[in-house]
C-alpha positions in Angstrom: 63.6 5.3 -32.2 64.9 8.1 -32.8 67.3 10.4 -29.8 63.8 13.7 -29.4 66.4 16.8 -29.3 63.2 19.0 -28.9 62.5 17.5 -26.0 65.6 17.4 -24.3 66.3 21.1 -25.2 63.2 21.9 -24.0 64.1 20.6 -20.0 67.4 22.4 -20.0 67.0 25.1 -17.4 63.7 23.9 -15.6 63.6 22.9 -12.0 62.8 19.8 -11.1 59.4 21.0 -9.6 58.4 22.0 -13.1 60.0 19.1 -14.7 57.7 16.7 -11.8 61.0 15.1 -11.2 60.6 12.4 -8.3 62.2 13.8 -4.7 63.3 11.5 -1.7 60.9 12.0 1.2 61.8 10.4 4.6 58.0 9.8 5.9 58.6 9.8 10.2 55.4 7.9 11.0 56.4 5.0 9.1 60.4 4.9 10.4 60.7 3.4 13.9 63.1 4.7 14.6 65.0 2.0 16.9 68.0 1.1 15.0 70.5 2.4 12.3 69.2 3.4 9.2 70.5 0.9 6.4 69.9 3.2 3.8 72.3 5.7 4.6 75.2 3.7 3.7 73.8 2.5 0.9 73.5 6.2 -0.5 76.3 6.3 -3.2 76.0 10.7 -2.6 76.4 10.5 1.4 73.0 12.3 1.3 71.7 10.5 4.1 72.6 11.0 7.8 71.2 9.9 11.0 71.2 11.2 14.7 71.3 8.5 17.1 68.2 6.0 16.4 66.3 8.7 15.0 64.8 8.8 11.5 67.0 9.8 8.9 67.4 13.4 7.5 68.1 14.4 3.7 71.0 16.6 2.5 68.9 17.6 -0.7 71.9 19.3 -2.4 73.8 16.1 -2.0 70.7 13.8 -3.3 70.6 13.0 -7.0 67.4 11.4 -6.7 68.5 7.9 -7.8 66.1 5.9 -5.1 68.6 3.5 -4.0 68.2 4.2 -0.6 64.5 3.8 -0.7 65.4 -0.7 -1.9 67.4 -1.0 1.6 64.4 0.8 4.0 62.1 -2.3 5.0 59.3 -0.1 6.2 59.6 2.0 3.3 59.7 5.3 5.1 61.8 6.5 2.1 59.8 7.2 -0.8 60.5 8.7 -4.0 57.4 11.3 -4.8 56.6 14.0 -7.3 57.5 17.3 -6.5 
């Protein structure tokens, strides 16, 4: 298969809204809350960070958007949606 130039030329610029590139979302509801947050050192950016027990908050000019964090939270309170 061949490398689509068109297509990669055609991104170059675009924000990731209009490219639907995926976005980490820390949903509260769902956290509880009650202990450290595993994902945040399993960030590889250092996006995460945490206040106490509370749910974790996003530096989103540190996240690349890779979803690692989102393997390591068990109740799946991080989710990687379209923008």
């Amino acid at each position: 298969m061949a490398f689509d130039f068109k297509q990669f030329f055609s991104s170059l610029g675009k924000t990731s809204e209009e490219l639907g590139e995926k976005t980490l979302v820390v949903k509260k509801n769902r956290c509880p809350q009650n202990h450290r947050c595993p994902a945040i050192s399993a960030c590889p950016s250092g996006a995460l960070s945490q206040r106490g027990n509370a749910a974790p908050v996003v530096n989103y000019k540190k996240c690349t958007s890779c979803g690692k964090c989102t393997r390591y939270c068990i109740t799946r309170a991080l989710k990687m949606e379209r923008a």
